[in-house]
C-alpha positions as CSV (number, residue, x, y, z in Angstrom):
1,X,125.7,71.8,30.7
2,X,126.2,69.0,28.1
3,X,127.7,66.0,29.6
4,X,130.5,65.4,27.2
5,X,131.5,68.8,29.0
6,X,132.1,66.8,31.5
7,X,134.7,64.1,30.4
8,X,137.6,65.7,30.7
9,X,137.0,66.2,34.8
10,X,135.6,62.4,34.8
11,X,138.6,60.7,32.7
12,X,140.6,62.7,35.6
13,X,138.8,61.2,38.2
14,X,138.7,57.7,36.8
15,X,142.8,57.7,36.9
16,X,142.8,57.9,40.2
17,X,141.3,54.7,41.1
18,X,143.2,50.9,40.5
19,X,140.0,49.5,38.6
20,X,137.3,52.0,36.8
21,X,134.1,50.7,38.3
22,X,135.4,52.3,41.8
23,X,134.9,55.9,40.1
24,X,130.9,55.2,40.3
25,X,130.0,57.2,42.8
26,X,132.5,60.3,42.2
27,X,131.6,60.1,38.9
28,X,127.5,60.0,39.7
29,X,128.4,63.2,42.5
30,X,129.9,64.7,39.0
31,X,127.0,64.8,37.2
32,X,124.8,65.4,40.0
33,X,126.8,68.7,41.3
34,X,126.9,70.0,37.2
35,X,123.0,68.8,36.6
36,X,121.2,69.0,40.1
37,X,120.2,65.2,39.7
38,X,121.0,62.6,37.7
39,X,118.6,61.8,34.7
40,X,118.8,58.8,33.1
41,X,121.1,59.5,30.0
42,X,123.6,60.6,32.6
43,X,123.6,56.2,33.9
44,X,124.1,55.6,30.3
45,X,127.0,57.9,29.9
46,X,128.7,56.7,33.7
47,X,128.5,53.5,32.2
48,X,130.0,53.9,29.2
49,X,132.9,56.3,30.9
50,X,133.6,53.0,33.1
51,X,132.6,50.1,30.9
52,X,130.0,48.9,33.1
53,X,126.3,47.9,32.6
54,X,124.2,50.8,33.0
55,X,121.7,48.3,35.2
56,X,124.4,48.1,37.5
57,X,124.9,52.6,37.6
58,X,120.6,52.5,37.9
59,X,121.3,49.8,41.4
60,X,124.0,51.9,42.5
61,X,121.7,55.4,42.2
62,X,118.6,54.0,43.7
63,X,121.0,52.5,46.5
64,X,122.2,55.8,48.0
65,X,119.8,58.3,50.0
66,X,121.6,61.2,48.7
67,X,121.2,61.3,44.5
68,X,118.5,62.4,42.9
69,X,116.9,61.1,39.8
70,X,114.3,64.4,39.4
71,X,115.0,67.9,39.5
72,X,115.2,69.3,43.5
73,X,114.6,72.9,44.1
74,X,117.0,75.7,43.8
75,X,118.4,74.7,47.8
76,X,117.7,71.7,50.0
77,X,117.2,71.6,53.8
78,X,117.7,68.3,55.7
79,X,116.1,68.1,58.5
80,X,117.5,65.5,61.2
81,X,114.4,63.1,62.7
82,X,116.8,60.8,64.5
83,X,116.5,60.0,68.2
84,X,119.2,62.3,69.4
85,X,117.2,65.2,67.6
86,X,113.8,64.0,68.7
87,X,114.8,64.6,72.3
88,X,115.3,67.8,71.9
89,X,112.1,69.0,69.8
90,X,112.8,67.9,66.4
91,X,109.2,66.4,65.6
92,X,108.1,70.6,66.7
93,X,111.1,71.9,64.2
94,X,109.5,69.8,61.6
95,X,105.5,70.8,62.0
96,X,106.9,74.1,62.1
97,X,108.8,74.4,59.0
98,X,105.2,72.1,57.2
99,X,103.4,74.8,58.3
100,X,105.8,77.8,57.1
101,X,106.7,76.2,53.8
102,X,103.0,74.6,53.4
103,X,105.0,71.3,52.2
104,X,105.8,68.1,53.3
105,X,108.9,66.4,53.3
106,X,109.8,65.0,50.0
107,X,108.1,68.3,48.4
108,X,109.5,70.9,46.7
109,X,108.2,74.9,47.2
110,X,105.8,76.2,44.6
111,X,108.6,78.5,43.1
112,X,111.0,75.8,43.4
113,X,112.9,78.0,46.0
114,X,113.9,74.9,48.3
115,X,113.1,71.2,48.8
116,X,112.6,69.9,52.0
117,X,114.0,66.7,53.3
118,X,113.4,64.2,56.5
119,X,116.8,62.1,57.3
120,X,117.9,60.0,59.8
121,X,121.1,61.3,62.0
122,X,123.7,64.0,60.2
123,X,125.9,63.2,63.2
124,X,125.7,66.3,64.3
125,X,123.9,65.8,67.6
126,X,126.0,68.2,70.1
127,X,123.9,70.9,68.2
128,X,120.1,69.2,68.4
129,X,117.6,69.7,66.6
130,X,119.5,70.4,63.5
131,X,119.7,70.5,59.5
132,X,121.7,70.7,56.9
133,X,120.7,73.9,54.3
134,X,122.6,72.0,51.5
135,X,126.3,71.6,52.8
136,X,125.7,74.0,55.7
137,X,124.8,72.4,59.3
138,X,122.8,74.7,61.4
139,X,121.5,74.2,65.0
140,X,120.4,74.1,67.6
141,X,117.2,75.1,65.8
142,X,114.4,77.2,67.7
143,X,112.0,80.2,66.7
144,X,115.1,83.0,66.0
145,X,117.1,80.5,63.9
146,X,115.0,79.1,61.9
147,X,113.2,82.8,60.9
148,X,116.5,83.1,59.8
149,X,117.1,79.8,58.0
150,X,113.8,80.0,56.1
151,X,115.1,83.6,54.8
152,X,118.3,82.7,53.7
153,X,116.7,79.3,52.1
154,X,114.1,81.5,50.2
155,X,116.2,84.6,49.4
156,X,116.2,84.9,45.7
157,X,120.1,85.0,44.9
158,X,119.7,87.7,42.1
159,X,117.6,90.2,44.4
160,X,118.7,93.1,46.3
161,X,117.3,91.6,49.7
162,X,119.5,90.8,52.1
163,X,118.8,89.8,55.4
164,X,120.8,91.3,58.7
165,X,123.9,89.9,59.8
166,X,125.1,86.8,57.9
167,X,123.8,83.3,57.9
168,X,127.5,81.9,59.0
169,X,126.1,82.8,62.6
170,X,124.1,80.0,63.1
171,X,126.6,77.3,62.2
172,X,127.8,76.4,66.1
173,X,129.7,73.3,65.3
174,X,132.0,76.3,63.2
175,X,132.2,79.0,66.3
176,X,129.1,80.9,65.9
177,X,127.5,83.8,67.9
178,X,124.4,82.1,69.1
179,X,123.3,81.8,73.0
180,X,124.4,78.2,72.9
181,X,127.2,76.9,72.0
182,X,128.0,72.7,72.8
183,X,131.2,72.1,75.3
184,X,134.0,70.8,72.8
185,X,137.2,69.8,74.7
186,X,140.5,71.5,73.7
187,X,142.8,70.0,76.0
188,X,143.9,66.7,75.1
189,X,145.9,65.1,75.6
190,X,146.0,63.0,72.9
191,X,142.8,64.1,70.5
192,X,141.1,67.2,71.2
193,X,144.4,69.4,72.1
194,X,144.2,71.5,68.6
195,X,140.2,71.5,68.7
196,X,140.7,75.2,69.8
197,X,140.7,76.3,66.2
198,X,137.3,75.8,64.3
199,X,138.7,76.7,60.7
200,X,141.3,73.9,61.1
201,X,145.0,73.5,62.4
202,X,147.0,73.6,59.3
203,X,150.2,73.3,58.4
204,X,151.8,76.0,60.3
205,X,150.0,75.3,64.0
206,X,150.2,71.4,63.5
207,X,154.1,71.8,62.7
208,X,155.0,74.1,64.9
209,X,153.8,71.8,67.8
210,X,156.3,69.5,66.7
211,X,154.3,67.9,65.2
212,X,155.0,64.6,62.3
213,X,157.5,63.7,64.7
214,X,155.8,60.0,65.0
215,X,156.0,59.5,61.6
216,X,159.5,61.2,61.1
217,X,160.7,58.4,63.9
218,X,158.6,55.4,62.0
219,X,159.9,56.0,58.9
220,X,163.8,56.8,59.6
221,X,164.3,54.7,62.7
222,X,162.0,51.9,62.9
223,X,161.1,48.9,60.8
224,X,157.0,48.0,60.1
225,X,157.5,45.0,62.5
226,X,158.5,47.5,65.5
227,X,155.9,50.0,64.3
228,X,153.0,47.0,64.6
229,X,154.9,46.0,68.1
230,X,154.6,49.6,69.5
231,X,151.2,49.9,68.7
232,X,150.2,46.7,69.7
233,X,152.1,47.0,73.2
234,X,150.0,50.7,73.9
235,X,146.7,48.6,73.9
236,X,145.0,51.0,71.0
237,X,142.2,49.2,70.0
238,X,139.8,50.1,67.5
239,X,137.8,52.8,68.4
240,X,135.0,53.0,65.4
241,X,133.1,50.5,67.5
242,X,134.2,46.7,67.6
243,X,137.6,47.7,69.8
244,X,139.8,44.8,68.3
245,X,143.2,45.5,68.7
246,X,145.0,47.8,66.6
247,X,148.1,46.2,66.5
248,X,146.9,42.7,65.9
249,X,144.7,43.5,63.4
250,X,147.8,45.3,61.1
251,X,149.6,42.1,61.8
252,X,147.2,39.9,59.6
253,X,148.2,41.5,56.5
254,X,150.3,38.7,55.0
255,X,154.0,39.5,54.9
256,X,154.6,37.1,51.5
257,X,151.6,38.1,49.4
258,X,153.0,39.7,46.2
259,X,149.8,41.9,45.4
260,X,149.6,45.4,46.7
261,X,147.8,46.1,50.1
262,X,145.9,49.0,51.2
263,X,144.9,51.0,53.8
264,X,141.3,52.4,54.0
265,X,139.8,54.8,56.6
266,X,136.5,55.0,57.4
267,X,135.1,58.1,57.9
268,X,132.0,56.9,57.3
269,X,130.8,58.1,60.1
270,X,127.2,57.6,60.6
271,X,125.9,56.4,64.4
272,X,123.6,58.7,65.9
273,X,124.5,60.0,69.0
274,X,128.1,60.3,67.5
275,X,129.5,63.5,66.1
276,X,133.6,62.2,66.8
277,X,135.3,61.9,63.8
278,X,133.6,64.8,62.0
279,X,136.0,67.1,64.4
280,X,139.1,65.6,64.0
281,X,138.7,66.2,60.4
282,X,137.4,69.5,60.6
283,X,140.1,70.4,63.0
284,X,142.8,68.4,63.3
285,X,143.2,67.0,59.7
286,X,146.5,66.2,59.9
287,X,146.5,64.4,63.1
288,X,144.8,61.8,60.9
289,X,146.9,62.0,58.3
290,X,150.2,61.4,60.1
291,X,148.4,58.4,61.6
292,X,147.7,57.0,57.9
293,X,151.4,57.2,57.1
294,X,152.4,55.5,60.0
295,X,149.7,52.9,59.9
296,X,150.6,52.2,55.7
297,X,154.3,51.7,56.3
298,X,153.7,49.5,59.2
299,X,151.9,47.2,56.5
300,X,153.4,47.9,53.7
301,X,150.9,50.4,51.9
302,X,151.0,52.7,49.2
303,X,148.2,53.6,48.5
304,X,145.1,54.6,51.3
305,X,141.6,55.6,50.4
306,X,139.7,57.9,53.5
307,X,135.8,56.8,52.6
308,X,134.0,59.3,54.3
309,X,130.6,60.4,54.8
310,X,128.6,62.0,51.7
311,X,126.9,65.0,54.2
312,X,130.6,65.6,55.5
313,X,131.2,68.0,53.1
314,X,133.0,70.6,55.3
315,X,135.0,67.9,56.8
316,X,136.2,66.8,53.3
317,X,137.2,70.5,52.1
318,X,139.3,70.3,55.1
319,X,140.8,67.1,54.5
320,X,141.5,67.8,50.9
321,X,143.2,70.6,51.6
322,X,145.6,69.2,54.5
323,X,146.4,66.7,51.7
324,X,147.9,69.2,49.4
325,X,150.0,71.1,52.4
326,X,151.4,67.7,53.6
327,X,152.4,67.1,49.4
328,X,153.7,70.3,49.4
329,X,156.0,70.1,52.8
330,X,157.1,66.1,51.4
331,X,154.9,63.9,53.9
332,X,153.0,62.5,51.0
333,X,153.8,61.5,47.5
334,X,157.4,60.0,46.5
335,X,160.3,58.8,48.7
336,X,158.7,60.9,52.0
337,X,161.2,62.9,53.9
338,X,163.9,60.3,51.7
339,X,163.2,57.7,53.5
340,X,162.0,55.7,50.5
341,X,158.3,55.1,51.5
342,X,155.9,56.4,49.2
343,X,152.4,56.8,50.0
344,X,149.4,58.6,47.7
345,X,145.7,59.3,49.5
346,X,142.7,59.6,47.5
347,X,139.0,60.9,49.2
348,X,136.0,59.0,48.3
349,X,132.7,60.4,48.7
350,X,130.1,58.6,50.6
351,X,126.6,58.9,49.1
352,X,124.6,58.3,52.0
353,X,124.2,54.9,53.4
354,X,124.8,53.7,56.9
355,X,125.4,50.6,56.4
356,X,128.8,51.2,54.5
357,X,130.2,52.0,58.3
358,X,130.5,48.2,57.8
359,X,134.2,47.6,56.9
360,X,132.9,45.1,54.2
361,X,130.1,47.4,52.5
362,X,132.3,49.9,52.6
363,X,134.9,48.1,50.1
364,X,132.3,46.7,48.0
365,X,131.1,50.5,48.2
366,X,134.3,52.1,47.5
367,X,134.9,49.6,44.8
368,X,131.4,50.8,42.9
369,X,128.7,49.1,44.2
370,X,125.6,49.2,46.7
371,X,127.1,48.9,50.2
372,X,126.2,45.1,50.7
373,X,128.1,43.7,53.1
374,X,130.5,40.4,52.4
375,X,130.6,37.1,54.2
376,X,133.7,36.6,56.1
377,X,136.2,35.0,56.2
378,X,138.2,36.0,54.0
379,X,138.7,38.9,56.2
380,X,139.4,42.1,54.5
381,X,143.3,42.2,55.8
382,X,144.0,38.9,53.6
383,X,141.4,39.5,50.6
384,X,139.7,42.9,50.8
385,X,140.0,45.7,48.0
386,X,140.2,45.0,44.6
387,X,140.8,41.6,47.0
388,X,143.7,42.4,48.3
389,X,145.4,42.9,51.5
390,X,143.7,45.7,53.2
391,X,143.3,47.6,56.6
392,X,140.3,49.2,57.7
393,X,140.6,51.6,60.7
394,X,138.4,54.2,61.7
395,X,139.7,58.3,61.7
396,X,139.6,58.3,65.9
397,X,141.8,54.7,65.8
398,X,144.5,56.6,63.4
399,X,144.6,59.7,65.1
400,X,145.8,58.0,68.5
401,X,148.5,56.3,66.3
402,X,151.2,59.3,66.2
403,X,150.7,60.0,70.2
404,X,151.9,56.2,70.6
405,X,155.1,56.7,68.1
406,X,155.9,60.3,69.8
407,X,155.9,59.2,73.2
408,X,155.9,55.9,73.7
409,X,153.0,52.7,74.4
410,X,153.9,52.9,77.8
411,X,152.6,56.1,78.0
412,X,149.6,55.3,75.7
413,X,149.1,52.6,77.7
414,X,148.7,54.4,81.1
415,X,145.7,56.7,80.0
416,X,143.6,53.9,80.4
417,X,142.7,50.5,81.6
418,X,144.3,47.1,81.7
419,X,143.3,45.9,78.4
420,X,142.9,49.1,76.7
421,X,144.9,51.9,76.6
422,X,144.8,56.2,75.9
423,X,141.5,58.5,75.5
424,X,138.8,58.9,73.7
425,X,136.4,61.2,72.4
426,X,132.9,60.9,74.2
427,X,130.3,62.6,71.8
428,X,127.4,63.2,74.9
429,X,123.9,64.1,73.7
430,X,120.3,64.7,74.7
431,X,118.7,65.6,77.9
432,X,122.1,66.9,79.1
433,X,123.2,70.9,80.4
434,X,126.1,70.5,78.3
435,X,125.9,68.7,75.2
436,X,129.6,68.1,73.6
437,X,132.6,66.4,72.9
438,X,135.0,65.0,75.9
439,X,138.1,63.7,75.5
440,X,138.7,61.3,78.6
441,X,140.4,58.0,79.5
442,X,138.6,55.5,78.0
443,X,138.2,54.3,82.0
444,X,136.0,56.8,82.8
445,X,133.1,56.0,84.8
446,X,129.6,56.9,82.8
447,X,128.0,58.9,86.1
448,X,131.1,61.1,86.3
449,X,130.9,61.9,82.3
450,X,127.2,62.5,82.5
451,X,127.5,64.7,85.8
452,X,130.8,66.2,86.1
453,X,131.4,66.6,82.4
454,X,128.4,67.2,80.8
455,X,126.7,69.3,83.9
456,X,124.0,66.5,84.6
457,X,120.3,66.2,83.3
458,X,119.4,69.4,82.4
459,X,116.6,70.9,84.2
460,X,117.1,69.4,87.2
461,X,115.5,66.3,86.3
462,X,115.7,62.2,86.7
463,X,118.1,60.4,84.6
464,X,115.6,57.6,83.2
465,X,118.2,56.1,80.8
466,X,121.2,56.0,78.7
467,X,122.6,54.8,75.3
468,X,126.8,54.5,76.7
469,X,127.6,53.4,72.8
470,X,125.1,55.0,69.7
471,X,121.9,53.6,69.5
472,X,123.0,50.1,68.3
473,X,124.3,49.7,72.2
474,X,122.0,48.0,74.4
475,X,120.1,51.0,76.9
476,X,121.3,51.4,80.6
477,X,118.6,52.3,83.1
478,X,119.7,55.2,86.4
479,X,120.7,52.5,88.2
480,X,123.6,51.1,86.2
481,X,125.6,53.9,85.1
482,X,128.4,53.5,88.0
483,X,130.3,52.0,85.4
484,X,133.7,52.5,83.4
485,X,133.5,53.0,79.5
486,X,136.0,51.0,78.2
487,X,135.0,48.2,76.0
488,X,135.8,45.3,78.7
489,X,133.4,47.0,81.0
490,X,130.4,48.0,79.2
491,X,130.2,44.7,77.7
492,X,130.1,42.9,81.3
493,X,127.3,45.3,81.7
494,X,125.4,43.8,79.0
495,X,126.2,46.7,76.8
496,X,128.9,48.0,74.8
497,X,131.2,50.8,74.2
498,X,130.5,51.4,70.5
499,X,131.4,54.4,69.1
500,X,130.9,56.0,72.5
501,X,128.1,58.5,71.5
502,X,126.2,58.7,74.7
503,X,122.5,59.3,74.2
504,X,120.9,60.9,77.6
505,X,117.2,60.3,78.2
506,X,115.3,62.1,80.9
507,X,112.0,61.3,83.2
508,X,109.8,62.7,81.2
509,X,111.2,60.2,78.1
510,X,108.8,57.9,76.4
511,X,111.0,54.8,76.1
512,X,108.0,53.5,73.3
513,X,108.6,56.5,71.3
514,X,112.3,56.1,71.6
515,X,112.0,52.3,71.0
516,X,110.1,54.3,67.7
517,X,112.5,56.0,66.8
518,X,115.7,53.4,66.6
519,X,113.6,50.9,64.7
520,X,112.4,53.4,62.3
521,X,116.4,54.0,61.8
522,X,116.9,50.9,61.4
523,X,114.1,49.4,59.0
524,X,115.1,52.4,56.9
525,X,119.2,51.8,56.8
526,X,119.0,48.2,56.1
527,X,120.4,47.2,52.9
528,X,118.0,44.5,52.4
529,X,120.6,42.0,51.6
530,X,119.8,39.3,54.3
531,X,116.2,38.3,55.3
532,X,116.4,38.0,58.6
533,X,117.3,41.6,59.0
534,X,115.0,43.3,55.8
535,X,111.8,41.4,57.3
536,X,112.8,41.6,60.6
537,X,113.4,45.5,61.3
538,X,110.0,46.0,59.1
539,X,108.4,44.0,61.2
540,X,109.6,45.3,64.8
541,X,109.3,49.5,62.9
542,X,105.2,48.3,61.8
543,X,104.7,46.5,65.7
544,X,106.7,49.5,67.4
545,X,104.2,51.8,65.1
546,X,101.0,49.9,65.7
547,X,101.8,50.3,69.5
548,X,102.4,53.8,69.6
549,X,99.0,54.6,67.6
550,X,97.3,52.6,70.4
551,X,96.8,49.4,68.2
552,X,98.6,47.2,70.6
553,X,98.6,44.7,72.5
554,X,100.3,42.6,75.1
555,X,101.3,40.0,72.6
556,X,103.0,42.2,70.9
557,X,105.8,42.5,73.0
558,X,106.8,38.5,73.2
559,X,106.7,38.9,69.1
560,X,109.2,41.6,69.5
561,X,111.5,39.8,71.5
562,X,111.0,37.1,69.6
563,X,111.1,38.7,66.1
564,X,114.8,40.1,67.6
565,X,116.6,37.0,68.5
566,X,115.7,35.3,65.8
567,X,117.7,38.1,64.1
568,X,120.5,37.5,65.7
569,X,123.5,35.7,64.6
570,X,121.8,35.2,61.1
571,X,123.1,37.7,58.9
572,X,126.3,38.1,57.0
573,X,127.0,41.1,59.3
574,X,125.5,42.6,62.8
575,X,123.1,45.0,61.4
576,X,120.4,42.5,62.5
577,X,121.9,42.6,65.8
578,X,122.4,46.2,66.4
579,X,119.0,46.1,65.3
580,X,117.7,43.7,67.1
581,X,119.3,44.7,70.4
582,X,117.3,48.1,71.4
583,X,114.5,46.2,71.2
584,X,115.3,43.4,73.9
585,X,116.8,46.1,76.2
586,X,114.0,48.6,76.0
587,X,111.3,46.1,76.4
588,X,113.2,43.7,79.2
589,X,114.4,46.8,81.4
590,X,110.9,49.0,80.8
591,X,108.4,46.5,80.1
592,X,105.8,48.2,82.8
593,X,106.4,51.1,80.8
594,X,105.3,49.6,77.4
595,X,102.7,47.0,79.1
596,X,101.2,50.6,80.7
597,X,101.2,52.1,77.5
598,X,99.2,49.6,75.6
599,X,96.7,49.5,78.7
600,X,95.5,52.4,78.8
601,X,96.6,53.9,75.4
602,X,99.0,56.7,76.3
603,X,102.1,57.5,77.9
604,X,103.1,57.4,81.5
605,X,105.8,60.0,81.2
606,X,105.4,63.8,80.6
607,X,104.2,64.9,77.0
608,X,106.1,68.0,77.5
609,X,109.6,66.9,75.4
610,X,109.0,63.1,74.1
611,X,105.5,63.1,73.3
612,X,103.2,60.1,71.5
613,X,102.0,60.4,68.7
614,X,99.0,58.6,70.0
């Protein structure tokens, strides 16, 4: 394919957008879908198509994880080497498929059949260890499945071979027929009470549970000030992992400012341990969307942007295609349901990046370029896109919104604590029975979610410790998980709430290997923008390394700490600090642990699931 073939779909794409630079990235996923990568005449043509410096498209393509600048093979399979997945045998999946494929990741087969790939977290930790065969997630993976996997990768698509049954069965996040399947909650009653349906509730099932009610009431009966009082008096706080208030935060938007304001989701959603939002958009689409239309008339929006992750592409198709049924029945588009309000949503692929689960990177993202995050103040409701007005809420925080308008924030309210009302969705990972998603008040005590919900450690074991919050939140030993969840709480503990992916670690858990494992993540996901945080996570991933090889020493663990706060508080955003903070709690809380380890050279708990490499 030439790539003036390819102008038509691009000038398309480029109209959807306020300013042309913010078509980057759908414009590089263009020519990377069409060509496979993205060679360097196809920077020099993106530039021209937007009228930007093609050094600035070459900054932007060497920024994102996901695009390719050489050819890749015919497939690609992702394999996940985050924490969640290393508890559960990941580092095995990986030698496995090395030895199979007789490659190493970054490698492509000698045919050119499939390239393999080592990532950090997919967010799909309920189904550990896992990949992605290019937009496919399949797990859990073990000897049957991934026979399987490696003959669908390999089949050659023109051949008469075809393997028994299909491949579909192994997706479990998508109701498969393998032995396991993770516990995903389908009762509400606020988030989960249409998660029955793996394809999606559409149109018909979200209607016919009266559903767009909220927004029916929001835009016919009530102005934006009551909408922002409503939500503010239901205690919904923001739920993608800093829990400010929902209500206040809509109230910053200035009411005089003549430019237009926006509201942008972010489904960006990229903590591991947390596999949340990906369901809501899979199957509850429009449970998100009626909480956009709510959220843009209470400040005055009309036009939103849903950023959301680049390996989310099953998520997407679903979203995109709730978009055109809520056009077609008049809750999008002009004068909605006559009441005036107009509203238009546009999808913007992610490219993979954490850090754009910043609110800040995200804009500078969605406006074209590497996710660096932005000093602030201004805050992004008084200066944020295309610096203006804007709103940044996460998919969960929307979702909760039409709940409040249907029934009421005193009934919000009562779900959950004093200062923070309703559910939440609890992804719960690791050395559990029952890996899954629960919905539950957001007062629910962390012993009672780990035993009653998610059938206890597994095996019969010794809870040694927990993440309550993705692995940014500080680590919990056995002994302090008599504790409520909501944000007030967890951060009295010393923790926090986060984005409430709960990360279960086991006895026979090497807290060194995990402490490996989230600084790895971390020195790899920093932007690189700030000093303190693109020397400091290399230093604590080469220490952290150094120690696990048996190359330690005691010293080593006071430069840690001290490496870590002198991280925090010195950035423009808290990467440094969720960076920084597994570090000090690991060390401080297991510090006989790691003192043993460097001693003697090896671990103190079993090799059998968290092995050393050492």
């Amino acid at each position: 394919m030439q790539l003036d073939e390819l102008e038509p779909q691009a000038r398309e794409i480029i109209q959807r957008y306020e300013q042309p630079p913010a078509a980057t990235l759908p414009l590089l996923w263009l020519v990377q879908e069409n060509l496979g990568y993205i060679p360097a005449d196809a920077e020099y043509w993106v530039g021209r198509m937007l009228g930007i410096a093609v050094s600035h498209i070459r900054e932007v393509v060497s920024f994102y994880s996901m695009f390719r600048t050489k050819p890749a093979g015919r497939r690609e399979l992702r394999i996940c080497m985050s924490l969640p997945c290393q508890l559960r045998g990941a580092a095995e999946v990986l030698a496995n498929l090395e030895d199979r494929l007789k490659i190493k990741p970054g490698e492509t087969t000698p045919r050119g059949e499939l390239t393999l790939t080592e990532v950090e977290c997919l967010c799909a930790c309920e189904i550990a260890p896992m990949a992605q065969l290019d937009q496919q997630f399949v797990g859990p993976l073990d000897a049957a499945s991934l026979d399987r996997l490696l003959q669908e990768a390999l089949r050659d698509p023109n051949g008469s071979d075809q393997i028994e049954g299909t491949f579909s069965d192994l997706r479990t996040t998508d109701g498969s027929t393998c032995a396991f399947q993770p516990f995903i909650a389908t009762t509400g009653p606020i988030l989960s009470k249409r998660f029955n349906h793996p394809e999606g509730a559409w149109w018909d099932t979200y209607s016919a549970q009266g559903e767009y009610l909220g927004a029916r009431k929001a835009l016919l009966s009530m102005t934006p000030a009551q909408v922002i009082d409503e939500v503010s008096r239901a205690n919904l706080r923001g739920l993608g992992g800093a829990g400010f208030p929902t209500g206040k935060k809509w109230a910053f938007v200035p009411k005089a400012s003549p430019q237009p304001r926006y509201l942008v989701v972010n489904a960006d959603e990229g903590e591991p341990g947390t596999f949340k939002d990906r369901y809501i958009l899979e199957r509850d689409p429009h449970a998100l969307l009626e909480g956009m239309l709510i959220a843009a008339y209470a400040i005055g929006s009309h036009k939103a942007y849903v950023y959301i992750r680049g390996e989310y592409f099953r998520p997407a198709q679903h979203l995109r295609r709730a978009l055109e049924e809520a056009h077609a029945q008049g809750w999008l588009g002009k004068n909605i349901q006559g009441s005036g309000f107009d509203l238009e949503v546009v999808v913007h692929r992610g490219a993979g990046a954490y850090i754009c689960g910043e609110e800040t990177a995200l804009l500078t993202s969605l406006e074209g370029g590497k996710g660096f995050p932005k000093l602030k103040p201004p805050f992004p409701a008084v200066a944020g896109l295309f610096q203006c007005p804007t709103i940044v809420n996460n998919v969960e925080t929307l979702a909760c919104v039409p709940f409040i308008l249907r029934h009421g924030a005193d009934s919000f309210a009562s779900l959950g604590t004093l200062t923070q009302g309703g559910t939440r969705l609890f992804s719960v990972c690791g050395h559990v029975n029952r890996p899954g998603l629960y919905e539950a008040s957001v007062g629910i005590r962390l012993r009672a979610l780990i035993e009653d919900h998610a059938g206890g450690v597994r095996g019969g074991r010794k809870l040694k410790a927990v993440i309550p919050g993705g692995i940014s939140a500080k680590v919990l030993t056995a002994d302090e998980i008599d504790i409520s969840m909501d944000f007030d709480s967890l951060i009295a503990a010393g923790s926090m709430a986060g984005s409430a992916g709960v990360i279960v670690m086991d006895e026979t858990t090497c807290m060194l290997e995990a402490l490996r494992h989230a600084a790895k993540f971390f020195a790899h996901e920093s932007c690189g923008q700030c000093s303190p945080c693109r020397e400091g996570t290399g230093w604590i991933h080469r220490i952290v390394n150094r120690i696990c090889y048996g190359r330690g020493s005691l010293r080593d663990l006071d430069d840690l700490l001290v490496i870590s706060r002198g991280m925090e508080g010195k950035t423009i955003c808290v990467f440094a600090d969720a960076a920084a903070w597994p570090v000090q709690s690991y060390i401080t809380k297991f510090r006989e642990e790691f003192e043993e380890h460097i001693r003697t050279g090896r671990c103190v708990a079993s090799r059998e699931f968290a092995p050393c490499p050492s």
